[in-house]
Structures are given as C-alpha cells and as structure tokens.
mmCIF file of the C-alpha atoms, coordinates in Angstrom:
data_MODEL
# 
_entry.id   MODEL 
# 
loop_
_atom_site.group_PDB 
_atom_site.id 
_atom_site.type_symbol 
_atom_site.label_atom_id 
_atom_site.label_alt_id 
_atom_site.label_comp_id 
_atom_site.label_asym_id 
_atom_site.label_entity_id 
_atom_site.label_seq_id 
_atom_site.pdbx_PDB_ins_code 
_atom_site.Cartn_x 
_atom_site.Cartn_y 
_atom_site.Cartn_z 
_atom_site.occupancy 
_atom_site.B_iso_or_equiv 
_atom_site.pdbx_formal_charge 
_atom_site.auth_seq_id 
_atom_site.auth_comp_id 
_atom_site.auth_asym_id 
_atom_site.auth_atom_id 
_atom_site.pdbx_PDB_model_num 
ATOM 1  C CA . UNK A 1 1  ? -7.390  5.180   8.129  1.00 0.00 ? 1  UNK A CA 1 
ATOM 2  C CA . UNK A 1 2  ? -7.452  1.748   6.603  1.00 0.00 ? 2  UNK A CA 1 
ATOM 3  C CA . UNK A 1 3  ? -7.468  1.383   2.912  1.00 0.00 ? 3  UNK A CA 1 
ATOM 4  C CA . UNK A 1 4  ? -10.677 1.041   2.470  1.00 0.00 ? 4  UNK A CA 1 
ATOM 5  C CA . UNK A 1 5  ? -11.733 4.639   4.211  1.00 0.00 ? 5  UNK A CA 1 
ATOM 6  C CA . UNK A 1 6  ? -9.164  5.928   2.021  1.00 0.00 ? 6  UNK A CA 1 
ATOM 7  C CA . UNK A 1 7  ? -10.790 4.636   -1.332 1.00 0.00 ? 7  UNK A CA 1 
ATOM 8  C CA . UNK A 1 8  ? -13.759 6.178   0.229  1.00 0.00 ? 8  UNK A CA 1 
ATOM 9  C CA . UNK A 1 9  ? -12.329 9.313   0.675  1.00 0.00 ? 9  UNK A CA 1 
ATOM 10 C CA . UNK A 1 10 ? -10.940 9.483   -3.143 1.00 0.00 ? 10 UNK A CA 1 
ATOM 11 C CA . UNK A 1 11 ? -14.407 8.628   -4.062 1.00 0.00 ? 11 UNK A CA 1 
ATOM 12 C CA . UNK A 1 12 ? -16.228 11.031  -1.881 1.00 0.00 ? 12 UNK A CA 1 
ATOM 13 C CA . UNK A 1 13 ? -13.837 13.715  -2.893 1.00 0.00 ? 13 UNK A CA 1 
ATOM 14 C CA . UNK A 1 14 ? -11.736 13.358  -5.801 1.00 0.00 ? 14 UNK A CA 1 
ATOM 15 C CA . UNK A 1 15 ? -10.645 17.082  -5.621 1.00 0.00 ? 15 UNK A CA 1 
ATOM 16 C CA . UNK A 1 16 ? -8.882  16.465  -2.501 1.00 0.00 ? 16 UNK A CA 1 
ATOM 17 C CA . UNK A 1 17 ? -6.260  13.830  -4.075 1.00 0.00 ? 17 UNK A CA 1 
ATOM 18 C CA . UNK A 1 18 ? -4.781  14.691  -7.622 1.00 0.00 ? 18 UNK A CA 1 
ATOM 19 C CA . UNK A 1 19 ? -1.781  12.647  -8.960 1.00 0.00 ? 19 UNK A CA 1 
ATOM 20 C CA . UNK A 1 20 ? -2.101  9.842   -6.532 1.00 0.00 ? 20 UNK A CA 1 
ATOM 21 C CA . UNK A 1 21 ? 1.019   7.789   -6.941 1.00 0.00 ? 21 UNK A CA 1 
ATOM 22 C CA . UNK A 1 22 ? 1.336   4.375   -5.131 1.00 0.00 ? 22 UNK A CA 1 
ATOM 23 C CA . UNK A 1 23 ? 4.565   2.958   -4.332 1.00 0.00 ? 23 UNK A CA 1 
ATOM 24 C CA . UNK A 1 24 ? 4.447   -0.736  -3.374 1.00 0.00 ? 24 UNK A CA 1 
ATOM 25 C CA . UNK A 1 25 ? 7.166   -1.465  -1.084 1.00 0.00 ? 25 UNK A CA 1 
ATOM 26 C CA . UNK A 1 26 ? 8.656   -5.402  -0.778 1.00 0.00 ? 26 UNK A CA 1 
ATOM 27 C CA . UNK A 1 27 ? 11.036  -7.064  2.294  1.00 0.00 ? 27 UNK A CA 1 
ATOM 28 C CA . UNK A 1 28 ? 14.507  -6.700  1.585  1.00 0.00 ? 28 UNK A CA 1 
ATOM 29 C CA . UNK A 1 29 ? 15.543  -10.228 -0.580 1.00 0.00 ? 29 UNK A CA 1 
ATOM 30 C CA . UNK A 1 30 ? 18.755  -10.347 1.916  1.00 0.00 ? 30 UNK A CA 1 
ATOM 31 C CA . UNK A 1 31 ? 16.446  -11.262 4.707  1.00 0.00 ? 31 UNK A CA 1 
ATOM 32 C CA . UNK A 1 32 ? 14.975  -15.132 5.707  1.00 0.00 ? 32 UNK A CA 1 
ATOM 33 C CA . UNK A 1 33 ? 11.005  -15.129 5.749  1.00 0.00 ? 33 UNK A CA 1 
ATOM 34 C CA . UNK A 1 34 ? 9.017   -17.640 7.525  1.00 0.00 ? 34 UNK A CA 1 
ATOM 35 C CA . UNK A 1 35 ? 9.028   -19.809 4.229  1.00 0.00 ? 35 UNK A CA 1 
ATOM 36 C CA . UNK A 1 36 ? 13.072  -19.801 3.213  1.00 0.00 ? 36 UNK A CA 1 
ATOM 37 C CA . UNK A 1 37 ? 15.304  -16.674 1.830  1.00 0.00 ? 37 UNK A CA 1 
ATOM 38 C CA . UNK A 1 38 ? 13.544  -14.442 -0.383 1.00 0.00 ? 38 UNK A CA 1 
ATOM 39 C CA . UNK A 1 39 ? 17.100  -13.923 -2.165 1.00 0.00 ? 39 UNK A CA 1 
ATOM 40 C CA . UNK A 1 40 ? 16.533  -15.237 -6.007 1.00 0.00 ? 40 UNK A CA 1 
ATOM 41 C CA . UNK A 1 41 ? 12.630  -15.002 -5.492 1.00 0.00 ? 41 UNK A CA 1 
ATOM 42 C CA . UNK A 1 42 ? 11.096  -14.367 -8.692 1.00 0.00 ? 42 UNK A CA 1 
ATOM 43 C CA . UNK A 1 43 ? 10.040  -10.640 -7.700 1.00 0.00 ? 43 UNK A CA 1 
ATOM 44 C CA . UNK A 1 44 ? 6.534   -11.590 -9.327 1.00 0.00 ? 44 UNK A CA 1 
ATOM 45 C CA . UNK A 1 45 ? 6.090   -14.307 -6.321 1.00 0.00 ? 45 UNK A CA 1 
ATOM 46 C CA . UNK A 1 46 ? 6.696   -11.973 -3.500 1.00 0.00 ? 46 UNK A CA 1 
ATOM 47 C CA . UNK A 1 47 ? 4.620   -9.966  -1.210 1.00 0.00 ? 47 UNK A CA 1 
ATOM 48 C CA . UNK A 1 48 ? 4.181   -6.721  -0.539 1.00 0.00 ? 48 UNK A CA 1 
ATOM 49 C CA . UNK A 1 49 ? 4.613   -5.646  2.885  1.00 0.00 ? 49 UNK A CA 1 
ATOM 50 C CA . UNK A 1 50 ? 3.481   -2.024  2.354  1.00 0.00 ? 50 UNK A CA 1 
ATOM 51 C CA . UNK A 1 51 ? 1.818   0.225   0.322  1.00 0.00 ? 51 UNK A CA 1 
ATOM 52 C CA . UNK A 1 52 ? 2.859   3.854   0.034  1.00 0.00 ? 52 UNK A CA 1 
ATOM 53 C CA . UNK A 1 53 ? 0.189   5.834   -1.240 1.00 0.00 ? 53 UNK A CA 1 
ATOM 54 C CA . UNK A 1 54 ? 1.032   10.052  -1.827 1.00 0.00 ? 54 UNK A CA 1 
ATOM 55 C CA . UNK A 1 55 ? -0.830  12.856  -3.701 1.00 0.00 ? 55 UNK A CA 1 
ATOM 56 C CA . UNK A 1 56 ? -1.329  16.188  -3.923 1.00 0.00 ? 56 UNK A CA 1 
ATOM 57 C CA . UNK A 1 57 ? -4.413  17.908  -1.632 1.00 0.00 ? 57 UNK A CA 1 
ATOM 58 C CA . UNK A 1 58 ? -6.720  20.714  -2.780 1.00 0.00 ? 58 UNK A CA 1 
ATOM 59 C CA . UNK A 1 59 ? -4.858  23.037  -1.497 1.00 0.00 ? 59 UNK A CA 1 
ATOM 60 C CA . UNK A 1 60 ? -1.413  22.330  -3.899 1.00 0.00 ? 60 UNK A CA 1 
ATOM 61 C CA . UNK A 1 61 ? 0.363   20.292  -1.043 1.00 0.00 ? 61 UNK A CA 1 
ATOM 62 C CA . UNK A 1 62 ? 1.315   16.891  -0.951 1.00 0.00 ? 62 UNK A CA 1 
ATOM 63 C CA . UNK A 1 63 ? 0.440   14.490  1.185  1.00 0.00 ? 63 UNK A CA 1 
ATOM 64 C CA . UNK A 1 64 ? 0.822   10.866  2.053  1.00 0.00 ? 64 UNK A CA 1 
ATOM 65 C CA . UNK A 1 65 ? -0.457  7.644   3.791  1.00 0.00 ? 65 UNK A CA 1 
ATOM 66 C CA . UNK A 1 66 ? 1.479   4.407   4.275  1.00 0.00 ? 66 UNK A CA 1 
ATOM 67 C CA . UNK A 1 67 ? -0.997  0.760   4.670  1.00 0.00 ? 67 UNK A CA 1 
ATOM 68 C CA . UNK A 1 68 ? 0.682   -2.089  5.477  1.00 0.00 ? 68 UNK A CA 1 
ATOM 69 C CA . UNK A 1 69 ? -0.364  -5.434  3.517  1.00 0.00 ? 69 UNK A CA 1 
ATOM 70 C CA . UNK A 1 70 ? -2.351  -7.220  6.709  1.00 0.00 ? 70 UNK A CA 1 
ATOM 71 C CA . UNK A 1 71 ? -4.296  -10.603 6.262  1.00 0.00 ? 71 UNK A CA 1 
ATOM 72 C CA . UNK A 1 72 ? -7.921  -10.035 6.966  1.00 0.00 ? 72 UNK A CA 1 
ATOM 73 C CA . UNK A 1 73 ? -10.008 -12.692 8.690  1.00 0.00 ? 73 UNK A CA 1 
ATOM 74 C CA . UNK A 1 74 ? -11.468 -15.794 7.211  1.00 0.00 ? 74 UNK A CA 1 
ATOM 75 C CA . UNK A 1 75 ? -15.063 -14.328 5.022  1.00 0.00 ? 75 UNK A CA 1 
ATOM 76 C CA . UNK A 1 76 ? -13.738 -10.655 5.949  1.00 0.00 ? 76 UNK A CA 1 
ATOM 77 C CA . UNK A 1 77 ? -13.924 -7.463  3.912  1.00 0.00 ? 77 UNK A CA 1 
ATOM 78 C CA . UNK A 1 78 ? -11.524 -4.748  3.179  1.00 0.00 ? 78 UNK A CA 1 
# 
C-alpha cells in the first residue's frame, strides 16, 4: 500500500484509523550522502527517508504502516 491508497483508505473509512500519528524518520547525520556529510546539516534542509505512519483500528488495536520517501517519475502522481 503506497501512500496514496492509504490516504484513500482514511478517507473511505475514517472509523478504521483514530489517532493517526506520523513519525518522520531522517538518515543518521554520522553518515556521508551522495551530496557530502549530513553532520551539521541544518535539520530543516534534510530529507526524509521514511515515514512512519501508526493508529489505532476500529477494533481498539493499533496498527502501523511504514512508506519510504521515493522520487516519482518526471509529470507523475502520488
């Protein structure tokens, strides 16, 4: 389920997910990316590499989905 099915989902059936919380999860600053260290990074110029989405079902239990941040192709839609 991409993140766009999952919007979907809440949408189609907001019941089903109550106190979504989403955690958004960055590279640890001690490693090189492709562009240089990310150590000393302003933490507002970084990028996520994943999204951590939980919430509680309709039936009381939690529940949980992890997207990673992916680049979509040129003119595509997520």
């Amino acid at each position: 389920m991409g993140p766009v099915s999952f919007e979907r989902r809440v949408r189609d059936d907001p019941g089903n997910y109550r106190d979504i919380r989403i955690a958004v999860k960055y590279a640890d600053p001690g490693i090189t990316s492709p562009t240089g260290p990310l150590k000393g990074l302003d933490p507002t110029a970084r990028i996520p590499e994943k999204f951590d989405v939980s919430w509680i079902n309709s039936k009381g239990f939690p529940d949980r989905s992890i997207f990673p941040n992916e680049a979509i192709s040129e003119g595509g839609v997520r």
